[in-house]
C-alpha positions in Angstrom: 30.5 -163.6 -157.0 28.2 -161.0 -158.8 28.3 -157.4 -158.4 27.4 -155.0 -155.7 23.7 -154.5 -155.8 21.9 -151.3 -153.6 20.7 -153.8 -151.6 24.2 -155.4 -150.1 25.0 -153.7 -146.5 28.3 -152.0 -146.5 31.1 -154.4 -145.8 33.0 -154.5 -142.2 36.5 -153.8 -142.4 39.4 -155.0 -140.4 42.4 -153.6 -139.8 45.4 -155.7 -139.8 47.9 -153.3 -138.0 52.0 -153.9 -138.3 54.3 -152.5 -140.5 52.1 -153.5 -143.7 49.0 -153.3 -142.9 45.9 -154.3 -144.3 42.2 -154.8 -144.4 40.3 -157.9 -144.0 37.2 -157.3 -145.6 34.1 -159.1 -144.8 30.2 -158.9 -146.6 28.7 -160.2 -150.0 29.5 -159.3 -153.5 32.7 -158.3 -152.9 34.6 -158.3 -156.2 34.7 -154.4 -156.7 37.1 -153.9 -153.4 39.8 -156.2 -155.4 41.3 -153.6 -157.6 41.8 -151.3 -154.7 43.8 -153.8 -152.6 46.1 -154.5 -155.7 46.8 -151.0 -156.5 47.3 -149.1 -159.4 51.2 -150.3 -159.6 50.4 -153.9 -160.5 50.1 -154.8 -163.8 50.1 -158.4 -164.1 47.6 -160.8 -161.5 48.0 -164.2 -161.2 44.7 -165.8 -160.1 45.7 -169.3 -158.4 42.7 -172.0 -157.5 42.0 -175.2 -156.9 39.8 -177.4 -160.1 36.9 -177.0 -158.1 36.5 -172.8 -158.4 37.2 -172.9 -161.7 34.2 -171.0 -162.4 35.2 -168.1 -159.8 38.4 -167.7 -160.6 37.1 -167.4 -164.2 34.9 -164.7 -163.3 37.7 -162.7 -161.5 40.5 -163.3 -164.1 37.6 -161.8 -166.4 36.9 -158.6 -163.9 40.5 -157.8 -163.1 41.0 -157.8 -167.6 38.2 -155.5 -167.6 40.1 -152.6 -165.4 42.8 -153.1 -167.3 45.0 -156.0 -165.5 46.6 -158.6 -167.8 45.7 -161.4 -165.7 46.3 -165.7 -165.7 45.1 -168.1 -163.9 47.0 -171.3 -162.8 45.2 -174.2 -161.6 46.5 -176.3 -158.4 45.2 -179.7 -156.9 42.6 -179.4 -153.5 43.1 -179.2 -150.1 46.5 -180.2 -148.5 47.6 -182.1 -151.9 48.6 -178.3 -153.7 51.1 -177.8 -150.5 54.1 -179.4 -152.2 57.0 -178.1 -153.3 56.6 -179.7 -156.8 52.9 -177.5 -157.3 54.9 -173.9 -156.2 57.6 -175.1 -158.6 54.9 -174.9 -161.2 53.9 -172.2 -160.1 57.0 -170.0 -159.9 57.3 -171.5 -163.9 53.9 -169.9 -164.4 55.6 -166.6 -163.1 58.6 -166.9 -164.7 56.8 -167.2 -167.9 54.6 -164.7 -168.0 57.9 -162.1 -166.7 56.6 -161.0 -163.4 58.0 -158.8 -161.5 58.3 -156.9 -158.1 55.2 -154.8 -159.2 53.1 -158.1 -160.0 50.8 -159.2 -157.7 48.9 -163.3 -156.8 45.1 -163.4 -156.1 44.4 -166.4 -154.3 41.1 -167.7 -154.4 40.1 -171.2 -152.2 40.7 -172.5 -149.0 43.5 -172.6 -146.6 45.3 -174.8 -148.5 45.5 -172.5 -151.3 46.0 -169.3 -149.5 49.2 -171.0 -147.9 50.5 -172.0 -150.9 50.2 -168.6 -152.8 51.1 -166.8 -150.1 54.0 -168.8 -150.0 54.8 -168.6 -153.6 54.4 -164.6 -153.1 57.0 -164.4 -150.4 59.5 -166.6 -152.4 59.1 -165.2 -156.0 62.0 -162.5 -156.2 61.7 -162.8 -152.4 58.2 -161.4 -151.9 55.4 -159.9 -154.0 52.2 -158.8 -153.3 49.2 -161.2 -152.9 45.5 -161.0 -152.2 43.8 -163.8 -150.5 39.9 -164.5 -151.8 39.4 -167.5 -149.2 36.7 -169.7 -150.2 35.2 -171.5 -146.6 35.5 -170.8 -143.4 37.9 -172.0 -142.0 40.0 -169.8 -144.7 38.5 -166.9 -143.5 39.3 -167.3 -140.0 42.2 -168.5 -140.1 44.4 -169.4 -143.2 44.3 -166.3 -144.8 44.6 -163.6 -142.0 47.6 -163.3 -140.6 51.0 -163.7 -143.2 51.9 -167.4 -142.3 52.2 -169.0 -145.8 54.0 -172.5 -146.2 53.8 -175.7 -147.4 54.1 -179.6 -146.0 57.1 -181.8 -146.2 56.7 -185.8 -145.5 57.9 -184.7 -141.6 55.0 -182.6 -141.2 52.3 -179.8 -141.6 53.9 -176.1 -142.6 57.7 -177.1 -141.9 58.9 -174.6 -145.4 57.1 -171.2 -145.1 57.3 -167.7 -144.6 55.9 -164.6 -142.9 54.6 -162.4 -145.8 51.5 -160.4 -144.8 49.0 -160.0 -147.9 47.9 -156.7 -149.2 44.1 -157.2 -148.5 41.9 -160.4 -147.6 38.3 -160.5 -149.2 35.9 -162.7 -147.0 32.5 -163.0 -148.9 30.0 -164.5 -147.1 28.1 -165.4 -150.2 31.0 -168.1 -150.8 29.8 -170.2 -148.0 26.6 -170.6 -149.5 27.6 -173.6 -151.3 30.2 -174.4 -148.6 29.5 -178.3 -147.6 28.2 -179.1 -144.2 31.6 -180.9 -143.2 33.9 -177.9 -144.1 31.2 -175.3 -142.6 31.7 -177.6 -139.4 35.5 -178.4 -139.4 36.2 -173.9 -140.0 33.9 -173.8 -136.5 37.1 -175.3 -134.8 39.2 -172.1 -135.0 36.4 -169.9 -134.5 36.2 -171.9 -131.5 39.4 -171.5 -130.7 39.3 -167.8 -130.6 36.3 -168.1 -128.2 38.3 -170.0 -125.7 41.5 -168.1 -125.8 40.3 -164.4 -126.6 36.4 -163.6 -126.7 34.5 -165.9 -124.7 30.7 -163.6 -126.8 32.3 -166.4 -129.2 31.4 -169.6 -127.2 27.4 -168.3 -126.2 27.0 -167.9 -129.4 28.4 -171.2 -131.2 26.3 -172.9 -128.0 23.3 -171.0 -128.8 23.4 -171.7 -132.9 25.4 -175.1 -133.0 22.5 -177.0 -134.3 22.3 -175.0 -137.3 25.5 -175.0 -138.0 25.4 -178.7 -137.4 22.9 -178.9 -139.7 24.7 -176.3 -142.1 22.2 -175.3 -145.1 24.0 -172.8 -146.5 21.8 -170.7 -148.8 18.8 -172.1 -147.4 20.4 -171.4 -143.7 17.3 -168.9 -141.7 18.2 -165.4 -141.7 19.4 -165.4 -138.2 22.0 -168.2 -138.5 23.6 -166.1 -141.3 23.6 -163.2 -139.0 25.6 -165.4 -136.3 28.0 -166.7 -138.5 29.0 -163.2 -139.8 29.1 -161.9 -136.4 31.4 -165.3 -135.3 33.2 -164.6 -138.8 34.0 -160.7 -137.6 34.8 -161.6 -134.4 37.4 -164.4 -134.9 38.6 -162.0 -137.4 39.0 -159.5 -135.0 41.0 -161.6 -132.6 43.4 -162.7 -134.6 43.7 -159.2 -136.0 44.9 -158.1 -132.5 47.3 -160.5 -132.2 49.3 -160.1 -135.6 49.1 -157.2 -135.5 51.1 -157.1 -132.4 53.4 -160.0 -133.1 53.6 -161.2 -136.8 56.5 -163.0 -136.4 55.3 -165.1 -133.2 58.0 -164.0 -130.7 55.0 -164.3 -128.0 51.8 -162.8 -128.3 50.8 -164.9 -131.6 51.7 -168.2 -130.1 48.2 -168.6 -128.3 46.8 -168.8 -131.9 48.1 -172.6 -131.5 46.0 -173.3 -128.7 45.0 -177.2 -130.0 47.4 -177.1 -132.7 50.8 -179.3 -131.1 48.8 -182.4 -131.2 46.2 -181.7 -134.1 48.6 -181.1 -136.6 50.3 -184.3 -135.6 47.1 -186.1 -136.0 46.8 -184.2 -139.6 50.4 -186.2 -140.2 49.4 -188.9 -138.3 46.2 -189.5 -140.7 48.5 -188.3 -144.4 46.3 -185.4 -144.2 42.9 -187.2 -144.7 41.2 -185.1 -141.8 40.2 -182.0 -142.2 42.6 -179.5 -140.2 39.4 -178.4 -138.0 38.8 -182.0 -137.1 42.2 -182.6 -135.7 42.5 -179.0 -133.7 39.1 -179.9 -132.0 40.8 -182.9 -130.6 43.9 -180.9 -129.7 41.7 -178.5 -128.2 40.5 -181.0 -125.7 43.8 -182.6 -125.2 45.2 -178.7 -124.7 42.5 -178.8 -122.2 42.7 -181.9 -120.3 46.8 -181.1 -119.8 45.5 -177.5 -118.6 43.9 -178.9 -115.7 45.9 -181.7 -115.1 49.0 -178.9 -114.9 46.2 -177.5 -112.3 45.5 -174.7 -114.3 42.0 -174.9 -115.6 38.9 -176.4 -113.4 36.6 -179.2 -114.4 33.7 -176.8 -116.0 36.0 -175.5 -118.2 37.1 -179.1 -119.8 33.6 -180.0 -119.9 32.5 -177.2 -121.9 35.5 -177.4 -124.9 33.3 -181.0 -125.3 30.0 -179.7 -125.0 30.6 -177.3 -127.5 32.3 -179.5 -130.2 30.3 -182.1 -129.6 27.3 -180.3 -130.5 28.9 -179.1 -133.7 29.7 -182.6 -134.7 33.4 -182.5 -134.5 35.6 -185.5 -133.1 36.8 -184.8 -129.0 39.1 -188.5 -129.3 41.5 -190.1 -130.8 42.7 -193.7 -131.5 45.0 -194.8 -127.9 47.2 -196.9 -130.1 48.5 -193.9 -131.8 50.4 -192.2 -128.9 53.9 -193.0 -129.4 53.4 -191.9 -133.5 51.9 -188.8 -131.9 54.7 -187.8 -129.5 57.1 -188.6 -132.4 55.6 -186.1 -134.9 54.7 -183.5 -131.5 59.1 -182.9 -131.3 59.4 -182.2 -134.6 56.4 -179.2 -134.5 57.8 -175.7 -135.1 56.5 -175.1 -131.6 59.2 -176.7 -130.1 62.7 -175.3 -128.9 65.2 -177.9 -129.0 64.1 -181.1 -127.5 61.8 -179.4 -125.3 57.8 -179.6 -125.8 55.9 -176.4 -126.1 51.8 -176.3 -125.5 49.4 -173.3 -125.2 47.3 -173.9 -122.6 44.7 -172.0 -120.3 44.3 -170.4 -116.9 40.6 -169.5 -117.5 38.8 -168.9 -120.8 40.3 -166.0 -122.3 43.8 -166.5 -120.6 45.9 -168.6 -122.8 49.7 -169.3 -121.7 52.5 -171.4 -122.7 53.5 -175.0 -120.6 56.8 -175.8 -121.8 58.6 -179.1 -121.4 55.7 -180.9 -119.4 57.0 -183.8 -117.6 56.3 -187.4 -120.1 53.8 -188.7 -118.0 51.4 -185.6 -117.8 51.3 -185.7 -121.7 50.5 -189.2 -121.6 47.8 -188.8 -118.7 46.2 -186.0 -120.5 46.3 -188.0 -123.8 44.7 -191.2 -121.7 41.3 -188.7 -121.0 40.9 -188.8 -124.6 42.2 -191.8 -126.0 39.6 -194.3 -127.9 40.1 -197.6 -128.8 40.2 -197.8 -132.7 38.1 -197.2 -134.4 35.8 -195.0 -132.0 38.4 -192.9 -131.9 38.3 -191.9 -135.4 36.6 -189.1 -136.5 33.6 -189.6 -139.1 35.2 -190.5 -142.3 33.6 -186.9 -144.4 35.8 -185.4 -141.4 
């Protein structure tokens, strides 16, 4: 990230409402709004990242020493291998260490992976500090890192230890997903998907009219009007998930129809130990979520057609191996979704009209899963997935 220059538009700025809220911040060269979302009551920063932005996270420790922050850095493994509670017990030594208190504050900088785990280490530290999230691809900014779900993974299953803490302020600068690889610009276009189909259906024309650049992700060398689509997509997923935090943080209703393709994906996730990407496995949940809709008689044909149209054309996987059911089902129970024994899905009416099916009767879940089912190993997505 380098500075602001004259030539940087102003960034757009989202409002996070509740009873903390925040601004998710989104535009280039966006390193001089990070001192204001700390606050002048922090004195200590802890920057956390993954070996891979060692270089960034460098460059911030060095900007937050130079307005007068005694900052640290603490290095954590990629993706879903930092979500364990062995790395946030390092990481709560790291704090301990370094005497950090209430006033103290985490900057988080990398993908969703890494915003879950130090938002979670936030929340627990002398139960709940302030954090910053800095997320790194897509799929961060969309999701991960909007919204105050932090956790981390258990051998059961995806998220099963967390906590609700909002963050103080979420920095999404565009100029990260320069770099971004073609895989994890595709796998973040799941949840922007996502918010298309339940919220803003702007979202899905203009996926369908771009999805062979983003297919085809460039990144720095992407045409001027591509970037222009993805920061519009960017704001507007933003924006709908914005709404529905900021009514329900806590997921007594509203914020459920964020996990529209999620029951089955992150069983999948387990299913695969985590070697797809969480976009990968929500696209086929997404079609799944779909195929049950209409089979509950809720959703027509056209509809169904279009969730694989569109993630089709982005490259992302719309089956999964038919051997895998029962494994599946298993790991489905144990989601946080679920009340008791009783399966919960988000499913749709129409796009833009998400609503819960709960306990569906055995054989519709395994009719719905039959429609898209593939004999291994077509039904695997592509291994960079």
């Amino acid at each position: 990230m380098s500075e602001t220059t004259t030539n940087t538009p102003a960034p757009v700025r989202v409002t996070v409402a509740g009873a903390a809220p925040y601004d998710v911040v989104i535009g280039r060269h966006l390193l001089g709004e990070l001192p204001g979302l700390l606050g002048r009551d922090v004195r200590r920063v802890l920057v956390i990242h993954p070996a891979s932005l060692s270089a960034t996270a460098d460059a911030i420790q060095e900007d937050l020493k130079s307005v007068g922050y005694t900052a640290f850095a603490a290095e954590v493994p990629d993706a879903e291998e930092s979500k364990t509670a062995q790395v946030a017990g390092f990481l709560w030594g790291v704090l301990g260490q370094a005497d950090f208190t209430r006033s103290d504050a985490i900057v988080a900088v990398g993908g969703g992976a890494t915003t879950d785990l130090a938002g979670f280490v936030a929340a627990t530290w002398l139960r709940g500090i302030k954090v910053v999230h800095v997320p790194t691809t897509l799929l961060a900014m969309v999701d991960a890192a909007v919204g105050g779900k932090t956790g981390i993974n258990t051998a059961e299953g995806k998220n099963l230890v967390g906590a609700f803490h909002p963050p103080a302020g979420v920095l999404c600068d565009l100029a990260a997903l320069e770099t971004l690889p073609r895989w994890d610009l595709v796998a973040g276009m799941a949840e922007v998907v996502k918010t298309g189909f339940i919220a803003d259906p702007v979202i899905l024309d203009l996926v369908t009219k771009h999805a062979p650049a983003f297919h085809e992700w460039a990144g720095a060398d992407a045409a001027p009007q591509t970037w222009d689509a993805l920061a519009e997509l960017i704001e507007r997923s933003v924006a709908v998930k914005a709404r529905v935090v900021g009514e329900d943080l806590k997921e007594a209703g509203l914020r459920e129809i964020l996990n529209y393709g999620h029951t089955l994906g992150h069983a999948i996730e387990l299913a695969e130990r985590y070697a797809w990407r969480h976009g990968a496995a929500v696209s086929v949940g997404m079609v799944f979520a779909a195929e049950l809709s209409r089979l509950a008689g809720k959703l027509d044909d056209a509809v169904v057609d279009r969730h694989r149209e569109i993630l089709t054309s982005l490259g992302l996987p719309v089956t999964y191996r038919g051997d895998r059911w029962e494994q599946l089902m298993s790991a489905m129970r144990r989601d946080k979704k679920s009340r008791g024994d009783m399966l919960r899905f988000v499913v749709l009416d129409r796009v833009g009209a998400p609503t819960r099916l709960e306990g569906p009767d055995p054989t519709l879940l395994a009719a719905a899963y039959a429609e898209i089912a593939a004999d291994a190993p077509t039904g695997r997505a592509p291994i960079s997935l």
